[in-house]
C-alpha positions as CSV (number, residue, x, y, z in Angstrom):
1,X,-25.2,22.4,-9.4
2,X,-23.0,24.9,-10.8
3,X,-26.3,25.7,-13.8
4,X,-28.7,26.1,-10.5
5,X,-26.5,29.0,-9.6
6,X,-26.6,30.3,-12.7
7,X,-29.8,30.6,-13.0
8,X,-30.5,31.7,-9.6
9,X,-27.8,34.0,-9.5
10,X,-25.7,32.4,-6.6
11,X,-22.3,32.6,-5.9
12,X,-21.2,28.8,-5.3
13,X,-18.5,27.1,-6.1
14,X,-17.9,22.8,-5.6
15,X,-15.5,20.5,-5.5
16,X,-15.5,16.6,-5.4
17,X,-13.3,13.5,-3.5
18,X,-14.8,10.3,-3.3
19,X,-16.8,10.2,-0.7
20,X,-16.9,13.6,-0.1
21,X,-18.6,16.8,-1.3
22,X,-17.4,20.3,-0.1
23,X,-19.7,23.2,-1.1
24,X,-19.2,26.9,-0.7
25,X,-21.5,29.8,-0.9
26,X,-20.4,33.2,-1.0
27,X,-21.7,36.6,-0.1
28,X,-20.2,39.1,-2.1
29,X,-21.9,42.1,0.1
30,X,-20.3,41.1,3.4
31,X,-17.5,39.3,1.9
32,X,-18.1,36.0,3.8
33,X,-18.8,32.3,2.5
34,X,-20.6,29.5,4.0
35,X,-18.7,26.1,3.4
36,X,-20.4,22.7,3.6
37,X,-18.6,19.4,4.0
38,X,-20.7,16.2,2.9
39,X,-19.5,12.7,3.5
40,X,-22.0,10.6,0.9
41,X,-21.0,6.6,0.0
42,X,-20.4,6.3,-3.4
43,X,-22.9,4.0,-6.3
44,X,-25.0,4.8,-8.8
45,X,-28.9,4.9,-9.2
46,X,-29.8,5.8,-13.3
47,X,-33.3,5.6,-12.3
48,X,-33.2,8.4,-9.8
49,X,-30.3,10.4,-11.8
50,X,-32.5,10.4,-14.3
51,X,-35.8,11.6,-12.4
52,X,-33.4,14.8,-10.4
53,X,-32.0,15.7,-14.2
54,X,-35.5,16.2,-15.1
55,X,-36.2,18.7,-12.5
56,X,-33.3,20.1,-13.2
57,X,-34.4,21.1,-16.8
58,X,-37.7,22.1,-15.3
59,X,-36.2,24.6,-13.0
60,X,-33.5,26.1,-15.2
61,X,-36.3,26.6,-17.8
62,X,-38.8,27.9,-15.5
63,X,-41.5,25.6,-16.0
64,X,-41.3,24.3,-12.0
65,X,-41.3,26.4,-8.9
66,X,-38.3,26.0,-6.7
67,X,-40.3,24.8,-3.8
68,X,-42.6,22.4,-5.6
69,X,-38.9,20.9,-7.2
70,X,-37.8,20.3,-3.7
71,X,-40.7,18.7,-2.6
72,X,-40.3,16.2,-5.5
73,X,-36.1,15.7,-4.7
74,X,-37.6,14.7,-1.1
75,X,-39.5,12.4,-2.7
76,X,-36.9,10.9,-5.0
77,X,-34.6,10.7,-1.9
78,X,-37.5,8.5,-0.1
79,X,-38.6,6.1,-2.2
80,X,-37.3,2.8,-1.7
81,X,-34.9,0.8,-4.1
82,X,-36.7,-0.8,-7.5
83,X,-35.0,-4.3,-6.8
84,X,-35.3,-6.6,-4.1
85,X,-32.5,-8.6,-2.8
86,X,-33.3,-11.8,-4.5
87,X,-33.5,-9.7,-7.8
88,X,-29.7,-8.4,-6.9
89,X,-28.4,-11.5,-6.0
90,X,-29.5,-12.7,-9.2
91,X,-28.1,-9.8,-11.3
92,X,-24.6,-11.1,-9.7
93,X,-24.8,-14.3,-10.7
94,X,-26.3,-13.6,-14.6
95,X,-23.1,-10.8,-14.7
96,X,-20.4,-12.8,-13.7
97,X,-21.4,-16.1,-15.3
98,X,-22.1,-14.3,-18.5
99,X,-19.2,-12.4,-18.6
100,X,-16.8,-15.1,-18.3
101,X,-17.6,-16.4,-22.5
102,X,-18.3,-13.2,-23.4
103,X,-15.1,-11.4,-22.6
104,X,-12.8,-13.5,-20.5
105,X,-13.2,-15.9,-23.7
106,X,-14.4,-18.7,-20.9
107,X,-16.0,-21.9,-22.2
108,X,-19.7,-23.5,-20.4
109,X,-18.3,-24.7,-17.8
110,X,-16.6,-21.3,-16.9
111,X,-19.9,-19.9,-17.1
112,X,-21.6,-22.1,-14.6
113,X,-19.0,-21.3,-12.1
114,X,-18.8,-17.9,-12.4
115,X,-22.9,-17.8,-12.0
116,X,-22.1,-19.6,-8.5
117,X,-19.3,-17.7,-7.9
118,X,-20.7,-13.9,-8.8
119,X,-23.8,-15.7,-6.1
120,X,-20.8,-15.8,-3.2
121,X,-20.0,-12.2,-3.8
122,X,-23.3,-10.7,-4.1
123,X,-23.9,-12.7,-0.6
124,X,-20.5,-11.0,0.8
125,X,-21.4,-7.6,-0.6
126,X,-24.7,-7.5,1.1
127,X,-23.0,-8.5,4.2
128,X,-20.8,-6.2,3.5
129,X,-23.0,-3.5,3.0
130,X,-25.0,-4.1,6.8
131,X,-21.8,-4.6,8.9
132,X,-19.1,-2.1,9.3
133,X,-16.6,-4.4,10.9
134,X,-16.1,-6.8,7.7
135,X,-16.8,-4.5,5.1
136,X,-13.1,-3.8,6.0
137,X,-12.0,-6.9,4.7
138,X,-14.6,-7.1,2.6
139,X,-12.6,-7.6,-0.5
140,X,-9.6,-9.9,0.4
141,X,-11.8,-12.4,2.0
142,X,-14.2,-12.3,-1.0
143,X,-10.9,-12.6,-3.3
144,X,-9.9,-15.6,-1.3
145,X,-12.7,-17.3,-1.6
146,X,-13.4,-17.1,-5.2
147,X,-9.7,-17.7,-6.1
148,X,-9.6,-21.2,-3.3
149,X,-13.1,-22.7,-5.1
150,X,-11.6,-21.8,-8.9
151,X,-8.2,-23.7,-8.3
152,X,-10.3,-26.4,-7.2
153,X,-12.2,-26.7,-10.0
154,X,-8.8,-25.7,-12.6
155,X,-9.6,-29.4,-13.8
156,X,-12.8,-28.0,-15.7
157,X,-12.0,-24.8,-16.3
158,X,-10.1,-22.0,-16.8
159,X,-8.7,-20.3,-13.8
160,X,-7.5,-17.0,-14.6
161,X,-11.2,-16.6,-16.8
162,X,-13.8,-17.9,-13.5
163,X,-11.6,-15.5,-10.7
164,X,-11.8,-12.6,-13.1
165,X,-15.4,-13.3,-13.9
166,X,-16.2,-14.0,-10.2
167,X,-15.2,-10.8,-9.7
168,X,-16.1,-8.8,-12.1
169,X,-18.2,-6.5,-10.1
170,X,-15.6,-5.4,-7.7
171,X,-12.9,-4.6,-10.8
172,X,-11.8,-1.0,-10.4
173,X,-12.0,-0.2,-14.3
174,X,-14.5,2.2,-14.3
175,X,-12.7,4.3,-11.5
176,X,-9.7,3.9,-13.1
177,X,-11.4,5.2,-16.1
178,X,-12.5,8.4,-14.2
179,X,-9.4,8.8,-12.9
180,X,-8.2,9.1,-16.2
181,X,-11.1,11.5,-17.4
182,X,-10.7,13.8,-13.9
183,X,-6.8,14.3,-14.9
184,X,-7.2,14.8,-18.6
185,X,-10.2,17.6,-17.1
186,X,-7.2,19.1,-15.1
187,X,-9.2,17.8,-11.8
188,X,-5.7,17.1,-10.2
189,X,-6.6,16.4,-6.5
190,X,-9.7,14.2,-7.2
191,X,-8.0,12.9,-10.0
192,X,-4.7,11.7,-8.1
193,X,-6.8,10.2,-5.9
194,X,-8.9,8.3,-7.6
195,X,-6.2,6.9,-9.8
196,X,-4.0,5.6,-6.7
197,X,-7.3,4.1,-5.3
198,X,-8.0,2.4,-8.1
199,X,-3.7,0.5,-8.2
200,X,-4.1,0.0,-4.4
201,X,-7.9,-1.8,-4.8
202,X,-5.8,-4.1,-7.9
203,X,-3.6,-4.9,-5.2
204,X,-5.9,-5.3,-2.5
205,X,-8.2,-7.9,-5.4
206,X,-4.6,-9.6,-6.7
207,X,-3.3,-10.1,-2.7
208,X,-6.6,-12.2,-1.8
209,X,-6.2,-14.4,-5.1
210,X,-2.5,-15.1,-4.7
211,X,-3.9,-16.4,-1.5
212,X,-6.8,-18.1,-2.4
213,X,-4.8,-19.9,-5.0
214,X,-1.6,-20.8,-2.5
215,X,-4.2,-21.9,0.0
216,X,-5.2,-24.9,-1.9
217,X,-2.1,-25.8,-3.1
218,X,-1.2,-26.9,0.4
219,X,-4.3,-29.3,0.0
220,X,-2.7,-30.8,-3.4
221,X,0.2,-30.8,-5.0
222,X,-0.3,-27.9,-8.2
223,X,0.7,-29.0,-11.9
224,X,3.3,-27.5,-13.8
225,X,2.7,-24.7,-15.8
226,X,2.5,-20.5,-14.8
227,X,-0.2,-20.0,-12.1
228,X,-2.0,-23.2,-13.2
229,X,-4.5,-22.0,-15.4
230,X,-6.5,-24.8,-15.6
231,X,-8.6,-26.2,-18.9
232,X,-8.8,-23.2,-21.1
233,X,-11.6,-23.3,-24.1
234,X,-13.5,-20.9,-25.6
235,X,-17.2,-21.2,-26.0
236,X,-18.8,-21.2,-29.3
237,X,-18.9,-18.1,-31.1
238,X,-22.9,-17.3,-31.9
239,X,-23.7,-17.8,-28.8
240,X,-21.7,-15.0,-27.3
241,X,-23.8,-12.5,-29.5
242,X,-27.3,-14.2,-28.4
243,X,-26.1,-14.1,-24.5
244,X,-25.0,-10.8,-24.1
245,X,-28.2,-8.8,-24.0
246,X,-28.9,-10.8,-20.9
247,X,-25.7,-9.4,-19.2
248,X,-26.3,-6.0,-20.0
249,X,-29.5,-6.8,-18.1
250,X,-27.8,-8.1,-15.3
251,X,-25.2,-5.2,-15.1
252,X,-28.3,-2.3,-15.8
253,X,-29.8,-3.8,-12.5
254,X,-26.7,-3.5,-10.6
255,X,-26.7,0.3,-11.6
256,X,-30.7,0.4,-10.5
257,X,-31.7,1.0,-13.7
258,X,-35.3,1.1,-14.2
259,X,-36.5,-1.0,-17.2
260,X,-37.5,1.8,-19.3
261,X,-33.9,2.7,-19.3
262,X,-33.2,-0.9,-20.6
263,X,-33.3,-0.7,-24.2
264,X,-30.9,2.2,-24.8
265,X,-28.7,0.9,-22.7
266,X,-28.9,-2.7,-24.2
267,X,-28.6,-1.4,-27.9
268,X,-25.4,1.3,-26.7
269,X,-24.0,-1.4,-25.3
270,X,-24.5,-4.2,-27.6
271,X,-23.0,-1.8,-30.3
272,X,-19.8,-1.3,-27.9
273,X,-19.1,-4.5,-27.8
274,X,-19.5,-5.4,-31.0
275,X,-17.1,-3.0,-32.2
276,X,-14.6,-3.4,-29.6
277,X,-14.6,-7.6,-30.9
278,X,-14.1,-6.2,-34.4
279,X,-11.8,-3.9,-33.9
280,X,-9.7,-6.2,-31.7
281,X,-9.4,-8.6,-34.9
282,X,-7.6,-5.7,-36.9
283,X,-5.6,-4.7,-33.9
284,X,-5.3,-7.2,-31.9
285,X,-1.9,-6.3,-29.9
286,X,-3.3,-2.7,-29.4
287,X,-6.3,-2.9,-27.3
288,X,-6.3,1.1,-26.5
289,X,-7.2,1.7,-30.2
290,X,-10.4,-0.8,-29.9
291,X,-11.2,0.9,-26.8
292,X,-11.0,4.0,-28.2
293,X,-12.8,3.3,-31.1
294,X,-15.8,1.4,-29.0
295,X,-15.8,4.2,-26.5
296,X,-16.0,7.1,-29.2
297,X,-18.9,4.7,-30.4
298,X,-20.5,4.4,-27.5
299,X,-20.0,7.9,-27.0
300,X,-21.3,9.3,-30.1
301,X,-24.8,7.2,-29.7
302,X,-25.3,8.2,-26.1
303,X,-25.1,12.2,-27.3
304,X,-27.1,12.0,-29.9
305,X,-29.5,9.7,-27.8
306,X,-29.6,13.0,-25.6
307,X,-29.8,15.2,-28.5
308,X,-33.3,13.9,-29.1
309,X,-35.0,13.0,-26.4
310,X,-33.5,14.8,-23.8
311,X,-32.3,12.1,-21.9
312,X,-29.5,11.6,-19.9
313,X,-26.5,10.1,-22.4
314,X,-24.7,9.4,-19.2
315,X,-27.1,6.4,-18.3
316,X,-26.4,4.7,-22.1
317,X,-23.0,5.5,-21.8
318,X,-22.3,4.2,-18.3
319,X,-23.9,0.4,-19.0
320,X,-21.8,0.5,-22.4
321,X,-18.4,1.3,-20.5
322,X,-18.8,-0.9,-17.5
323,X,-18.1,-3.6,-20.7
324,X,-15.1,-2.5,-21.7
325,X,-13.1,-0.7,-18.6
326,X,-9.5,-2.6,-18.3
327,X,-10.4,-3.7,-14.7
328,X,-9.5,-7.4,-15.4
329,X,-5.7,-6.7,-16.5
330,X,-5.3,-4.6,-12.8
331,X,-6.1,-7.6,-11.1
332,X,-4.7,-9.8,-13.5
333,X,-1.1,-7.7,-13.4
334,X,-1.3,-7.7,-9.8
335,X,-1.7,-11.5,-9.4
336,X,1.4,-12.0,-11.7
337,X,3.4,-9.6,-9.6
338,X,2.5,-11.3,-6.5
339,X,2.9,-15.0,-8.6
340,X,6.2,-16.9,-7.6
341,X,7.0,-17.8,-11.5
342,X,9.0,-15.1,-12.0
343,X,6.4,-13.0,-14.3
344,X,6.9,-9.7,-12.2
345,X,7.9,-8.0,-15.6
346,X,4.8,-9.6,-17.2
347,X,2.5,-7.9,-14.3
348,X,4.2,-4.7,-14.6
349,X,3.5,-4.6,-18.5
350,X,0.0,-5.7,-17.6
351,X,-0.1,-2.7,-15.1
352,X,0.8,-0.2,-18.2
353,X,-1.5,-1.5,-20.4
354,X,-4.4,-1.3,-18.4
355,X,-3.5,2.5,-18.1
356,X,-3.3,2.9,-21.6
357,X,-6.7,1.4,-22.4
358,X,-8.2,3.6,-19.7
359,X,-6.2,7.1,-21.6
360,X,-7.5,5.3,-25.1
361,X,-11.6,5.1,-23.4
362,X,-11.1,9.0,-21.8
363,X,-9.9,10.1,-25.5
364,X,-13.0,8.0,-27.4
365,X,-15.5,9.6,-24.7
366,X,-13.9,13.1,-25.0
367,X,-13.6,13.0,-28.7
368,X,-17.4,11.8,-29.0
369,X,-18.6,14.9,-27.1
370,X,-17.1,17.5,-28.6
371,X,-18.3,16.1,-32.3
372,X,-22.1,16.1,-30.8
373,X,-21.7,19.2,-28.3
374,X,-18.4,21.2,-29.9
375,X,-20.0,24.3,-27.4
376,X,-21.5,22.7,-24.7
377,X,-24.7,23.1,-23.6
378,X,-26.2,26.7,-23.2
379,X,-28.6,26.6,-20.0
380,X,-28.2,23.4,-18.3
381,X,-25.4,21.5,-17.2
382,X,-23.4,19.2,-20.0
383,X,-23.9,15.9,-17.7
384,X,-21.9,13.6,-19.4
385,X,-18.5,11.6,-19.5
């Protein structure tokens, strides 16, 4: 927005909350400004991001006419989503079961809950999404749930792995992540935010699985042992490598990704991962440096992706570092805090950490940036982490 004015020559200025946009247009003749305040839900669409960028570059390099790029916004802003519901439900049962080996280190039978689990909260999400009243509560109940059916099942697998994986949708990494990014940027208000959002939602995910979990313990007596894990084994290691392309399927979907968008997004974030496992086996008490390393990675590819085709890197970059945002040690610090085992100081540290691997992913993206685009862009906006 702030290249339209440029090259229309109007005064404008914008800021940005979540959930709200407030513009402002100034008249430097008469000395007056006209301010707009726009409440707008927040989500991402990569296949219409990408279509409005387009326009974008047509306009700021004259080769489209104002009105006829207006026209074609309306356009954008009618047509109807590219998935079904079926197709969505679908994409939250392929993302949580998958993700449950691939990076909560689950075994099979981990998987094949998390598949019916991630089903329960793509059901409550689109309830969520058509009824005010319990999108409220939205989250707790969904927590609850989850956490209830996995202590159940802590016989067969691993419980801390299938309520993370269940949930892996509603984690608050990649705001946290922002967070991070918008304060680094000196965006203070949006920032500040966004960061105490992102604790509260932990809290607000870690409250409904302290429930969940207590709830069935009234039903049975629990074993010994801290929270009650369950049976913990990892799944075999070549598969993880053969699986995972299928869950940055699932997770492209979720950010209505359109399928020509799928194989850069599948290779950026294949290559994430990859060197976010290897670099975990060199440091494997520091996992800021692997993020780091995976997000400068990621990054790198994405801007250079841009470099060439004139694509959008953010679109790449975003599927890459949905994978890696420390979302699963909020909720995992906030269920030890609320635990009665006496691991509030274990919660606390987890608390910290997941901070630092959201400063180490800011400084990889940052870093990766600068390298590719060291002066920005010249005429149209730098859209990018």
């Amino acid at each position: 927005m702030e290249a339209m004015c440029k090259t229309f020559g109007i005064d404008g200025s914008f800021a940005f909350l979540p959930g709200l946009m407030m513009i402002s247009f100034g008249d430097s003749d008469t000395h007056t400004s006209e301010t707009h305040l726009i409440k707008c839900a927040q989500g991402f669409d990569m296949g219409r991001l990408a279509k409005v960028n387009k326009i974008a570059r047509a306009v700021v390099y004259g080769d489209l006419e104002p009105s006829e790029a207006l026209m074609e916004l309306k356009a954008i802003n009618n047509e109807k989503p590219p998935y079904g519901i079926w197709v969505m439900l679908a994409s939250f049962a392929v993302s949580s079961g998958l993700i449950a080996p691939l990076v909560f280190k689950g075994s099979w039978y981990d998987m094949l809950a998390g598949m019916g689990l991630g089903s329960v909260v793509g059901l409550t999400s689109l309830l969520a999404s058509r009824y005010s009243v319990y999108s409220n509560v939205f989250e707790v109940s969904t927590s609850i749930v989850i956490a209830f059916v996995a202590k159940a099942l802590r016989e067969y697998v691993c419980f801390t792995g299938v309520v993370l994986s269940g949930i892996v949708t509603l984690l608050p990494g990649l705001s946290l992540t922002t967070a991070i990014m918008e304060l680094s940027s000196r965006y203070m208000i949006s920032g500040s935010v966004r960061m105490f959002y992102s604790l509260i939602y932990c809290l607000f995910l870690g409250f409904g699985l302290s429930i969940g979990s207590n709830l069935w313990d009234v039903f049975k007596e629990p074993p010994p042992g801290d929270l009650k894990m369950g049976y913990c084994h990892p799944a075999t290691e070549p598969w993880r490598w053969v699986l995972f392309p299928l869950l940055a399927i699932g997770f492209n979907i979720q950010l209505y990704a359109i399928p020509k968008q799928w194989p850069v997004m599948i290779v950026c974030s294949s290559v994430g991962y990859a060197v976010s496992e290897f670099a975990g086996l060199y440091w494997p008490h520091s996992l800021h440096i692997a993020a780091a390393l995976s997000a400068f990675v990621v990054g790198l590819l994405g801007n250079i992706y841009e470099r060439l085709t004139h694509e959008l890197a953010f679109v790449p970059i975003l599927g890459a570092i949905l994978l890696i945002v420390p979302g699963g040690m909020g909720v995992r610090s906030s269920l030890l805090l609320l635990d009665q085992s006496g691991n509030a100081a274990q919660g606390t540290a987890f608390a910290l950490q997941m901070i630092v691997v959201a400063l180490g992913i800011a400084v990889g993206l940052f870093a990766s940036t600068l390298i590719v685009y060291p002066l920005g862009k010249k005429r149209n906006a730098l859209l990018t982490f």
